[in-house]
PDB file of the backbone (N, CA, C, O) and the ligand in Angstrom, with CONECT records:
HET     ZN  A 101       1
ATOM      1  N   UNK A   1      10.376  16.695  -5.759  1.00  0.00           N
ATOM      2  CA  UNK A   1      10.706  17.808  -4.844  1.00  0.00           C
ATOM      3  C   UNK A   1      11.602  17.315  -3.717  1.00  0.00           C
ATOM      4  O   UNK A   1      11.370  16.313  -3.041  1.00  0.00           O
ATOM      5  N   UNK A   2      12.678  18.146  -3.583  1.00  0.00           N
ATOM      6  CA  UNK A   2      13.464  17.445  -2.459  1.00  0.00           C
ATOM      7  C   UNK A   2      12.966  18.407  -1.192  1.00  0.00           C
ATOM      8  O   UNK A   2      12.504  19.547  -1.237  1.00  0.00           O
ATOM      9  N   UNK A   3      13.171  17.726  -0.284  1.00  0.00           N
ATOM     10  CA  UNK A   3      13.420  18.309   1.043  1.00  0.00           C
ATOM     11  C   UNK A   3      14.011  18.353   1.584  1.00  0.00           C
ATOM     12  O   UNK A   3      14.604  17.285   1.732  1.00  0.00           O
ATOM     13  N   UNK A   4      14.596  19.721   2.588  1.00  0.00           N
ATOM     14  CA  UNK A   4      15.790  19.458   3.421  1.00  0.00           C
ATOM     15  C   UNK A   4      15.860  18.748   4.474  1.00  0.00           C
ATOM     16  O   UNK A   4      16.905  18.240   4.881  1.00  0.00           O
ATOM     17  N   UNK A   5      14.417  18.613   5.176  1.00  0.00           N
ATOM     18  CA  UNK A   5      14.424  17.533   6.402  1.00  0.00           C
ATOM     19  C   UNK A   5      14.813  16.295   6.307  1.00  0.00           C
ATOM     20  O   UNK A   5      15.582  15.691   7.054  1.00  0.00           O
ATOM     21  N   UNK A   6      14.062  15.784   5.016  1.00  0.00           N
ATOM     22  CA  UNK A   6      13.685  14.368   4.694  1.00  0.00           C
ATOM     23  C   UNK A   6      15.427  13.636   4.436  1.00  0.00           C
ATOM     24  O   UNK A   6      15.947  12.551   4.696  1.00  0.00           O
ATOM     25  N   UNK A   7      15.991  15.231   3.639  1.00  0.00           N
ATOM     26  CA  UNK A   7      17.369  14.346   3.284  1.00  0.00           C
ATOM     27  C   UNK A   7      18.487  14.373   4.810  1.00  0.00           C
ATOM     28  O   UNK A   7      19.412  13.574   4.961  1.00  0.00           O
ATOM     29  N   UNK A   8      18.303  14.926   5.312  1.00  0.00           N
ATOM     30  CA  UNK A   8      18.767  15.034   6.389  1.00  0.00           C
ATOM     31  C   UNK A   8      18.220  14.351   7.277  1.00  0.00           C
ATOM     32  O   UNK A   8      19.204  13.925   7.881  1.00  0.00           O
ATOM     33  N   UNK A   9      17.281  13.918   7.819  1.00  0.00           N
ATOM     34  CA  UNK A   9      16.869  13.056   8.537  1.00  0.00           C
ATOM     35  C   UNK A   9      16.358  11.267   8.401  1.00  0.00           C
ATOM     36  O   UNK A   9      16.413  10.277   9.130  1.00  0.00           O
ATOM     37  N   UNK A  10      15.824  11.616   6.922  1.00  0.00           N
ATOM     38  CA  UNK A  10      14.692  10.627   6.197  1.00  0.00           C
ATOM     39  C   UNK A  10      13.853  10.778   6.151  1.00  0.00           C
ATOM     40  O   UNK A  10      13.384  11.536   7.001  1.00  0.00           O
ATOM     41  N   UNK A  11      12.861  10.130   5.022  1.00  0.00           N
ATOM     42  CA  UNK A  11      11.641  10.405   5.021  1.00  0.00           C
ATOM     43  C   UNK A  11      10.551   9.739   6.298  1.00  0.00           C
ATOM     44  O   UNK A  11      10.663   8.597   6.745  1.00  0.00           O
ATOM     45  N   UNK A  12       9.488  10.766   6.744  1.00  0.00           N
ATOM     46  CA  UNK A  12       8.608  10.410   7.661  1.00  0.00           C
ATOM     47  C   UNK A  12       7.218   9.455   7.302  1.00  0.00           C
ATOM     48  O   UNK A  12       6.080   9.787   7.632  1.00  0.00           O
ATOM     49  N   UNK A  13       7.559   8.211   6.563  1.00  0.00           N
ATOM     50  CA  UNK A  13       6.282   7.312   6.046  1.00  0.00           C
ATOM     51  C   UNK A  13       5.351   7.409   6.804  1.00  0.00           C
ATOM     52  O   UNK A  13       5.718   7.650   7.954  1.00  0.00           O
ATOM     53  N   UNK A  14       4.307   7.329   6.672  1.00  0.00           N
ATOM     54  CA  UNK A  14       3.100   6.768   7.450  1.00  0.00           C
ATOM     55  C   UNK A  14       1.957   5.985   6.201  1.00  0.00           C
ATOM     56  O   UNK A  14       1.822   6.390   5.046  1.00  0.00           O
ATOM     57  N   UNK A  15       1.439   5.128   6.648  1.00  0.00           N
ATOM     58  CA  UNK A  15       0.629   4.391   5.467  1.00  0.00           C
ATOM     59  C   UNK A  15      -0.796   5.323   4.883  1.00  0.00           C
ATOM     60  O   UNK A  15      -1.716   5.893   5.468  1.00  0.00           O
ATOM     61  N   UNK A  16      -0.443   5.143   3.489  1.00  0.00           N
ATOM     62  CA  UNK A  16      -1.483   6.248   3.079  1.00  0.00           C
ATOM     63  C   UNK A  16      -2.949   5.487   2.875  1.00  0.00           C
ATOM     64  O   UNK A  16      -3.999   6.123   2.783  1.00  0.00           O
ATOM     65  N   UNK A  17      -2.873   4.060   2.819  1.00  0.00           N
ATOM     66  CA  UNK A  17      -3.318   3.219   1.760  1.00  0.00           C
ATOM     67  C   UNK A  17      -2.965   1.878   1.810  1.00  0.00           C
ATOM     68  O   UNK A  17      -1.886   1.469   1.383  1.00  0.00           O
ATOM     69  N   UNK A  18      -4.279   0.786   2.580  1.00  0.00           N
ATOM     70  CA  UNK A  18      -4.161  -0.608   2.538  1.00  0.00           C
ATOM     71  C   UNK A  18      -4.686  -0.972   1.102  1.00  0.00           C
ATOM     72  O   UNK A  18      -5.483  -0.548   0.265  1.00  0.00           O
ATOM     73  N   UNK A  19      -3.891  -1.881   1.268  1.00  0.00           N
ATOM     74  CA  UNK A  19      -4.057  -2.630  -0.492  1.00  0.00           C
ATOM     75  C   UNK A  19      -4.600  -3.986   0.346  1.00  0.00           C
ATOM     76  O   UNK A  19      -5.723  -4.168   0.817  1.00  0.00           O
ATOM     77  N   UNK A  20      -3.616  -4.735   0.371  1.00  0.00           N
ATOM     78  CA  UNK A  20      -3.909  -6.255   1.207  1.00  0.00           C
ATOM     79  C   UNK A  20      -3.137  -5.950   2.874  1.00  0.00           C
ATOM     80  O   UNK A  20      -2.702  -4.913   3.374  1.00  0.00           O
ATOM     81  N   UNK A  21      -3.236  -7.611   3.483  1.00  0.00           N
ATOM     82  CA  UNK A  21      -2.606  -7.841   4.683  1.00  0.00           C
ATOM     83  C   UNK A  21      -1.125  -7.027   4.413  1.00  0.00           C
ATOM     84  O   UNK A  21      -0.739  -6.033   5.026  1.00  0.00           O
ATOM     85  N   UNK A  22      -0.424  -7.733   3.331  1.00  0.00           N
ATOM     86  CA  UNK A  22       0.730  -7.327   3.788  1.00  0.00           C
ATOM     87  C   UNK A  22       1.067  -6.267   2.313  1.00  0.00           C
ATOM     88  O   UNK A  22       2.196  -5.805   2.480  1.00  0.00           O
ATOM     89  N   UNK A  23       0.577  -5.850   1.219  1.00  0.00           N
ATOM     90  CA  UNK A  23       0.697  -4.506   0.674  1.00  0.00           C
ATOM     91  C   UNK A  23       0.229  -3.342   1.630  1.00  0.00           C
ATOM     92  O   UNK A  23      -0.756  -3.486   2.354  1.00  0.00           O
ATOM     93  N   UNK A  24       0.906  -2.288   1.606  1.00  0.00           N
ATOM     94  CA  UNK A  24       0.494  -0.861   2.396  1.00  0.00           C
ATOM     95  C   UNK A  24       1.155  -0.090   1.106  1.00  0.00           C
ATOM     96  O   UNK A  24       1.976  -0.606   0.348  1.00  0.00           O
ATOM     97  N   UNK A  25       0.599   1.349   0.994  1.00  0.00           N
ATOM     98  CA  UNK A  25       1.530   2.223   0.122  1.00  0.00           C
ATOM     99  C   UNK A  25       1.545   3.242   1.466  1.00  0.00           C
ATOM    100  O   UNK A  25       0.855   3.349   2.480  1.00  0.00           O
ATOM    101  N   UNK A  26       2.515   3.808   1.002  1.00  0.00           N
ATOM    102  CA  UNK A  26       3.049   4.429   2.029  1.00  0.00           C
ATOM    103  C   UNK A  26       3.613   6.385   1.394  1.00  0.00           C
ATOM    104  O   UNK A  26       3.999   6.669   0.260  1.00  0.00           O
ATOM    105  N   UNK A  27       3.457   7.326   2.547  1.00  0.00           N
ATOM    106  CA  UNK A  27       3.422   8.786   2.125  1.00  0.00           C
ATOM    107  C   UNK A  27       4.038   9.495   3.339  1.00  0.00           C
ATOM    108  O   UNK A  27       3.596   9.808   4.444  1.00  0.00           O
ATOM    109  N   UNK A  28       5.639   9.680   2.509  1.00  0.00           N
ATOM    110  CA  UNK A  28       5.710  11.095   3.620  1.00  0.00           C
ATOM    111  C   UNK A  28       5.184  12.096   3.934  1.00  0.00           C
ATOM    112  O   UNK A  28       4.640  12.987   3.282  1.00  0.00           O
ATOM    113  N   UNK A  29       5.448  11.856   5.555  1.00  0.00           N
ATOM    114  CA  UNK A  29       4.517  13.545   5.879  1.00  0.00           C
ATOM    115  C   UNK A  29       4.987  14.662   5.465  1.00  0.00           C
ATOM    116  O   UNK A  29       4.253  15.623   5.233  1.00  0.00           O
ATOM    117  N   UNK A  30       6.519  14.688   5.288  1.00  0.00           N
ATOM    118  CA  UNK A  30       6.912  15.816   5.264  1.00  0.00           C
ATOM    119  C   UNK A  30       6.889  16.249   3.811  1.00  0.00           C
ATOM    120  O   UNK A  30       6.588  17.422   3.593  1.00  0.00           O
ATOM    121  N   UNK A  31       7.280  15.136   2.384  1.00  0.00           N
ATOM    122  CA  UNK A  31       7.706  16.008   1.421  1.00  0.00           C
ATOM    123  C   UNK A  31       6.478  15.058   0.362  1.00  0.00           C
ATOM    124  O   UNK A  31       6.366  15.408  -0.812  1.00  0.00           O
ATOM    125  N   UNK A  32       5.761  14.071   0.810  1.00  0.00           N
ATOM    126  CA  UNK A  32       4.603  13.682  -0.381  1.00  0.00           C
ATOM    127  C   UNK A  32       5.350  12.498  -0.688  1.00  0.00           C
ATOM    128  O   UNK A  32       4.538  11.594  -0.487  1.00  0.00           O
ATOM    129  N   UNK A  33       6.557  11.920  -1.101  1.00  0.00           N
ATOM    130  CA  UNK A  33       7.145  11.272  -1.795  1.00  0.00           C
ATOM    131  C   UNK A  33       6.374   9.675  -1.101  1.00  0.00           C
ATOM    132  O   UNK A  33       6.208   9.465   0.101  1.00  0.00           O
ATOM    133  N   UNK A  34       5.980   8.662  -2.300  1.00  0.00           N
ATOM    134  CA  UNK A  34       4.694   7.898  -2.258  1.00  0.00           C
ATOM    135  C   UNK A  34       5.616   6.504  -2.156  1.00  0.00           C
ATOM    136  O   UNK A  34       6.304   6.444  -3.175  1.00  0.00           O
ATOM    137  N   UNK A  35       5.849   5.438  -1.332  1.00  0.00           N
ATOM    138  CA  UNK A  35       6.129   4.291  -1.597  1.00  0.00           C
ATOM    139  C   UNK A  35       5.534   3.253  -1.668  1.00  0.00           C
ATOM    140  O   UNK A  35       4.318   3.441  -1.615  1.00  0.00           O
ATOM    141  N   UNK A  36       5.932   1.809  -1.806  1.00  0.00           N
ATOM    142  CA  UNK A  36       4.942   0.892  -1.637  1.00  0.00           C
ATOM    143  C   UNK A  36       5.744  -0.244  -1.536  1.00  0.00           C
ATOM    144  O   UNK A  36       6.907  -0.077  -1.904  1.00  0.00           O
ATOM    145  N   UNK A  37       5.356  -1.651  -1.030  1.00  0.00           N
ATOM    146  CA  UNK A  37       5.601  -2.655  -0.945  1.00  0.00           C
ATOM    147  C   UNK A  37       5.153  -3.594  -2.090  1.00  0.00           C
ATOM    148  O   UNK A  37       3.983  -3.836  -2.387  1.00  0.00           O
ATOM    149  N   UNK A  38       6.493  -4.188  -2.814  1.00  0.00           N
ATOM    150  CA  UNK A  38       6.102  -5.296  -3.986  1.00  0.00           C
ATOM    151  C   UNK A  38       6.128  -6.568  -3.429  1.00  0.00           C
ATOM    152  O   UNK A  38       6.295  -6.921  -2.262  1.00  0.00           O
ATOM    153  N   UNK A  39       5.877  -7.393  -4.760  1.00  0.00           N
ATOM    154  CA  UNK A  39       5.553  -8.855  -4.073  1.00  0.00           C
ATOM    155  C   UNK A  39       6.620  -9.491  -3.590  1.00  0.00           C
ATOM    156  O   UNK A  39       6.399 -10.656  -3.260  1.00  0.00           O
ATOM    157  N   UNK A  40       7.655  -9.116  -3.451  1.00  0.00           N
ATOM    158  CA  UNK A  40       9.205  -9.659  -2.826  1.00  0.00           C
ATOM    159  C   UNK A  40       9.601  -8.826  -1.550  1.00  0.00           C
ATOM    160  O   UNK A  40      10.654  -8.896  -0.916  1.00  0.00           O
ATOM    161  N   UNK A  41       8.684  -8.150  -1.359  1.00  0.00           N
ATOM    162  CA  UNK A  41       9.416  -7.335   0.262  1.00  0.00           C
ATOM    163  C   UNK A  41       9.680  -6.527   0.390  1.00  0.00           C
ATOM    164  O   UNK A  41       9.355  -5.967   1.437  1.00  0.00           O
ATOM    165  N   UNK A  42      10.530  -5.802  -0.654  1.00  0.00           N
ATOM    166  CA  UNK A  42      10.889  -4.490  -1.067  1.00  0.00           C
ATOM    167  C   UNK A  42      10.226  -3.273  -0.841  1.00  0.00           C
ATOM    168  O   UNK A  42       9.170  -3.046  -1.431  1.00  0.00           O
ATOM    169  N   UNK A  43      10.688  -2.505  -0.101  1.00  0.00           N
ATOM    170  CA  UNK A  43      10.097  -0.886   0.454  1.00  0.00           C
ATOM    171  C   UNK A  43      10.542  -0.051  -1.281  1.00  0.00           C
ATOM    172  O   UNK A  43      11.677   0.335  -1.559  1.00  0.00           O
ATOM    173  N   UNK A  44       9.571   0.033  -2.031  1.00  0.00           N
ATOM    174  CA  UNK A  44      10.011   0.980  -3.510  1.00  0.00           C
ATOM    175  C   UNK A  44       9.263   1.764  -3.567  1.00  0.00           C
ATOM    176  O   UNK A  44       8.347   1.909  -2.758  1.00  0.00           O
ATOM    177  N   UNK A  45       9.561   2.724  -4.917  1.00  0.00           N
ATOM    178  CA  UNK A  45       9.042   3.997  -4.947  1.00  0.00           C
ATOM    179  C   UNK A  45       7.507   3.200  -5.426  1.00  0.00           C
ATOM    180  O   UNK A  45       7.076   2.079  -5.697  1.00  0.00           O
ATOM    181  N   UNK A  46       6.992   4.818  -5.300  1.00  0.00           N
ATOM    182  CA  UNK A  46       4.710   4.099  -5.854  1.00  0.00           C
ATOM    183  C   UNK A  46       4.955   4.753  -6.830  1.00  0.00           C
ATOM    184  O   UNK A  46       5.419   5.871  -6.610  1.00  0.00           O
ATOM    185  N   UNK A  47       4.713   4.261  -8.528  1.00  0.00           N
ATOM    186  CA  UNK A  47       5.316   4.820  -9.185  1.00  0.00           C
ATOM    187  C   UNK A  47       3.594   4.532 -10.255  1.00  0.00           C
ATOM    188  O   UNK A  47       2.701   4.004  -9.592  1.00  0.00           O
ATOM    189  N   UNK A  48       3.387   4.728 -11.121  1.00  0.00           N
ATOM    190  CA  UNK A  48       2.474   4.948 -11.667  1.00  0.00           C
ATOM    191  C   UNK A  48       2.091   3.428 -11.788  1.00  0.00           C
ATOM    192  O   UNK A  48       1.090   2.886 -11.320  1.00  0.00           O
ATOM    193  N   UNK A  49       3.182   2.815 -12.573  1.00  0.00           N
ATOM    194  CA  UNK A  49       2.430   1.228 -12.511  1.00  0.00           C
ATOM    195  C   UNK A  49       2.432   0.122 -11.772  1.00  0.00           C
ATOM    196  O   UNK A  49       2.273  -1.065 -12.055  1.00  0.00           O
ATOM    197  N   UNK A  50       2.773   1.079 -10.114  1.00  0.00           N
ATOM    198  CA  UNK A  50       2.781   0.089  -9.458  1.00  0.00           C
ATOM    199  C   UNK A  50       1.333   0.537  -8.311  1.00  0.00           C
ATOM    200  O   UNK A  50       0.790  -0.119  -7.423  1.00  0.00           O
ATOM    201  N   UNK A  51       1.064   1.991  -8.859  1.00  0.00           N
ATOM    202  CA  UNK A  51      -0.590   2.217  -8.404  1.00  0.00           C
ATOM    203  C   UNK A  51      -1.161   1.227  -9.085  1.00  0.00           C
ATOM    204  O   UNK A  51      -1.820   0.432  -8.416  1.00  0.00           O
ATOM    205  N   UNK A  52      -1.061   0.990 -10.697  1.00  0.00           N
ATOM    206  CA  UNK A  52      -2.202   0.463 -10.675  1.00  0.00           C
ATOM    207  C   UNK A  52      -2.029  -1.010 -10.203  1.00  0.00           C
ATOM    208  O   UNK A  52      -3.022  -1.702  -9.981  1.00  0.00           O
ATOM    209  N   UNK A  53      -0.893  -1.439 -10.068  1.00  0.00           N
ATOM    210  CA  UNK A  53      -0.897  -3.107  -9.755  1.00  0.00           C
ATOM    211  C   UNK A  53      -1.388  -3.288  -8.230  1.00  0.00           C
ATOM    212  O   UNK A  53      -1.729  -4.354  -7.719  1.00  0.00           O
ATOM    213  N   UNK A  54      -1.357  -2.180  -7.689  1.00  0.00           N
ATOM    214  CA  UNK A  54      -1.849  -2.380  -6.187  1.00  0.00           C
ATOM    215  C   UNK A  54      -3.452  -1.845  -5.903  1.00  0.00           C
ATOM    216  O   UNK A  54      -4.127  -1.991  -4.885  1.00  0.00           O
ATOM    217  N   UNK A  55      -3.867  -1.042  -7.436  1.00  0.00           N
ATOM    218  CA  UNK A  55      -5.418  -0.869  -7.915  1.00  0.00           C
ATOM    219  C   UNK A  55      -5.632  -2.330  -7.824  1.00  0.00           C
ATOM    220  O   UNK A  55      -5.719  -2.790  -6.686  1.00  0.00           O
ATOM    221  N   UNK A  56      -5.733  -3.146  -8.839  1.00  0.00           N
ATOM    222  CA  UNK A  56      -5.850  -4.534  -9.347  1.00  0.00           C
ATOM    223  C   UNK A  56      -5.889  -5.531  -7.857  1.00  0.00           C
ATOM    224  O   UNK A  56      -6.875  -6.241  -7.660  1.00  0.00           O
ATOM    225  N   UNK A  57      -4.699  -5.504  -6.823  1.00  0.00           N
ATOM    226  CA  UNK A  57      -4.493  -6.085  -5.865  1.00  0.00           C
ATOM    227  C   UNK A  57      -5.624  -5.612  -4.793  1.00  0.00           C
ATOM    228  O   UNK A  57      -6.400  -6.436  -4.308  1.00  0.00           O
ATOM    229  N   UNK A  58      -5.659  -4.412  -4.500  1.00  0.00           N
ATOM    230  CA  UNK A  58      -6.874  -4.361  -3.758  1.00  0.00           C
ATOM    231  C   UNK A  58      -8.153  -4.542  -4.313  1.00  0.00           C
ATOM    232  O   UNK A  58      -9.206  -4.540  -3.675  1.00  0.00           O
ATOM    233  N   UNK A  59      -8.019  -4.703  -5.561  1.00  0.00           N
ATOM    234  CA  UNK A  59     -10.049  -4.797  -5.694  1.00  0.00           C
ATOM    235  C   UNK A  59     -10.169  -6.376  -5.699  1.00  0.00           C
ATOM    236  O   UNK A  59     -11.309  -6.813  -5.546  1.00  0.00           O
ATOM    237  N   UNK A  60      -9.159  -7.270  -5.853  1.00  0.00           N
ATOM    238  CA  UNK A  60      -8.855  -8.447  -5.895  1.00  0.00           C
ATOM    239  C   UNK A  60      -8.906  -9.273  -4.404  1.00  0.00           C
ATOM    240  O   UNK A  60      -9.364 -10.414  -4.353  1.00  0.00           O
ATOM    241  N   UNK A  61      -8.468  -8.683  -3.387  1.00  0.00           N
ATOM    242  CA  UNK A  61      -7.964  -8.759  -1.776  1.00  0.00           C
ATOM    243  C   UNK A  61      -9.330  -8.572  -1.555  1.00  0.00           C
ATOM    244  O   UNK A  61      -9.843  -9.472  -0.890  1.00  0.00           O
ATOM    245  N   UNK A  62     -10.513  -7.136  -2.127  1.00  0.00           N
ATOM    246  CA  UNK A  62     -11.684  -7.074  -1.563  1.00  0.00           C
ATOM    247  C   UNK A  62     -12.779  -8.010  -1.851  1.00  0.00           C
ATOM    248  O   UNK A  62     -13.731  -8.409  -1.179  1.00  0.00           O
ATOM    249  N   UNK A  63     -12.438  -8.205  -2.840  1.00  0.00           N
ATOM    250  CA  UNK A  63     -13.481  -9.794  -3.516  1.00  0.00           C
ATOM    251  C   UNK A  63     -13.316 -10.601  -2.548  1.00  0.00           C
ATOM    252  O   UNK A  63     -14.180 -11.150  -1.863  1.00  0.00           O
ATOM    253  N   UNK A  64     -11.966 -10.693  -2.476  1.00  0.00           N
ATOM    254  CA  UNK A  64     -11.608 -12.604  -1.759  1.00  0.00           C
ATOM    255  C   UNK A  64     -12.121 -12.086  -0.257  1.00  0.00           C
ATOM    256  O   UNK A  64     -12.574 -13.070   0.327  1.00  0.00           O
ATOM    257  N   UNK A  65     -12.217 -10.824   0.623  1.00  0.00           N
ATOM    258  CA  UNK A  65     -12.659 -10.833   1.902  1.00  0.00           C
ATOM    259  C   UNK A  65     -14.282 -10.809   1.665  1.00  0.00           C
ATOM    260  O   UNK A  65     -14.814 -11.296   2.662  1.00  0.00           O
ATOM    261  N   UNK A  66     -14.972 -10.524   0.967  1.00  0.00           N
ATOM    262  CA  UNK A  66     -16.515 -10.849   0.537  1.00  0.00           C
ATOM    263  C   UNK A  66     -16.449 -12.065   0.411  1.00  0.00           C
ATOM    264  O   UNK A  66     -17.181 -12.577   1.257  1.00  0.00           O
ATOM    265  N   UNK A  67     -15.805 -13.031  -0.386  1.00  0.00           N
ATOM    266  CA  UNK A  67     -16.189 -14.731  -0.529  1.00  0.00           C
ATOM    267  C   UNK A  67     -16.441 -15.187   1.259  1.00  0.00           C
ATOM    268  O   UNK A  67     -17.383 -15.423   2.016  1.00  0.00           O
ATOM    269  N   UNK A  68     -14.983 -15.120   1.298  1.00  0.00           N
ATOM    270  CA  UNK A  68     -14.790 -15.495   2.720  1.00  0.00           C
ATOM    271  C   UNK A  68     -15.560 -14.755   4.076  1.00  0.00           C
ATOM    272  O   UNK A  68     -15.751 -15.168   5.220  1.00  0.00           O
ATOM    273  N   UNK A  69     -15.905 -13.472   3.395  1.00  0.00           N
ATOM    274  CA  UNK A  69     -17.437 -13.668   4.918  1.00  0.00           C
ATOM    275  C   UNK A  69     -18.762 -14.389   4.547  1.00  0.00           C
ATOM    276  O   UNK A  69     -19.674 -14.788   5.272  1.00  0.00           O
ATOM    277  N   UNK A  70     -18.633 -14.427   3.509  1.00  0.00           N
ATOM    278  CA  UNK A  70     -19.986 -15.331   2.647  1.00  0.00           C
ATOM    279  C   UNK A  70     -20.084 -16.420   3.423  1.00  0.00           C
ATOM    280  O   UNK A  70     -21.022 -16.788   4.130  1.00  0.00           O
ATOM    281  N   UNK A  71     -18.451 -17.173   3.122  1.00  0.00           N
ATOM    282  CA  UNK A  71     -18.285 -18.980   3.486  1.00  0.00           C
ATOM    283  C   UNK A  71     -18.715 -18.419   4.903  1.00  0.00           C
ATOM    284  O   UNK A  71     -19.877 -18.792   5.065  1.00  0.00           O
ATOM    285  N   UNK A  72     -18.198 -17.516   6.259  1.00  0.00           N
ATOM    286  CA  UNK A  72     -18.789 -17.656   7.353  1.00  0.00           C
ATOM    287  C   UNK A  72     -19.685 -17.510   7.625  1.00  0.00           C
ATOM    288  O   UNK A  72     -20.055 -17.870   8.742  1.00  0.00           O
ATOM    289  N   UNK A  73     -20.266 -17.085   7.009  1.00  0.00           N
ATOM    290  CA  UNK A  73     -22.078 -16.949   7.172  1.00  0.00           C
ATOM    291  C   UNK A  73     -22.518 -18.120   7.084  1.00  0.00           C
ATOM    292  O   UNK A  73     -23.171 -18.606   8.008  1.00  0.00           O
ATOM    293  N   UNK A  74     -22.153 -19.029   5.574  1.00  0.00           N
ATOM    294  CA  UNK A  74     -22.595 -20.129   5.402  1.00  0.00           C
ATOM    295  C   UNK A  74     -22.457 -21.448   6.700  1.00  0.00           C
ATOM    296  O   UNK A  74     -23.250 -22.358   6.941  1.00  0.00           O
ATOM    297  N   UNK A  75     -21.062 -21.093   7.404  1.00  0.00           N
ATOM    298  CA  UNK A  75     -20.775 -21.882   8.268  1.00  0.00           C
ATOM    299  C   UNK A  75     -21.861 -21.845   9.773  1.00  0.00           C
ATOM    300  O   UNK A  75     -21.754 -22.719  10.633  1.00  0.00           O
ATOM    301  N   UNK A  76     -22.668 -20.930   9.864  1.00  0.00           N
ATOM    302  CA  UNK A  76     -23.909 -20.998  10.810  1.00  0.00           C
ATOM    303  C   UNK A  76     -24.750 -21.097  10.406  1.00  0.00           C
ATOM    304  O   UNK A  76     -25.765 -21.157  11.099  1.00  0.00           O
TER     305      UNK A  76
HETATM  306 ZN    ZN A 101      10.150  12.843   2.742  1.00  0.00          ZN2+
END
């Protein structure tokens, strides 16, 4: 769906969705259109298989922040 704002102005991102530290997917306010950050830096579209690679990345990111409050627990 296009919009006339978005093309005329740009799209209005705001983060829809933490994956990791530095993955975010990202959702205009104005017209829906879904982006995301890949493993090289790149602001790209969120496109079906890059939901799920950022599915995979966050349930992966949430494990590793469970180990690591574990180890701090262990550390007192
Ligand atoms: Zn837009």
């Amino acid at each position: 769906m296009k919009n006339v704002y978005c093309s005329l102005f740009g799209h209005n991102y705001q983060v829809s969705k933490d994956i990791t530290y530095y993955v975010k997917e990202y959702k205009c306010r104005k017209c829906k259109t879904e982006m995301t950050i890949d493993g090289n830096g790149h602001f790209i579209p969120l496109t079906s298989k890059f939901k799920e690679i950022n599915n995979v990345l966050h349930r992966v990111h949430k494990k590793r922040l469970e180990k690591s409050q574990q180890f701090v627990m262990l550390d007192f």
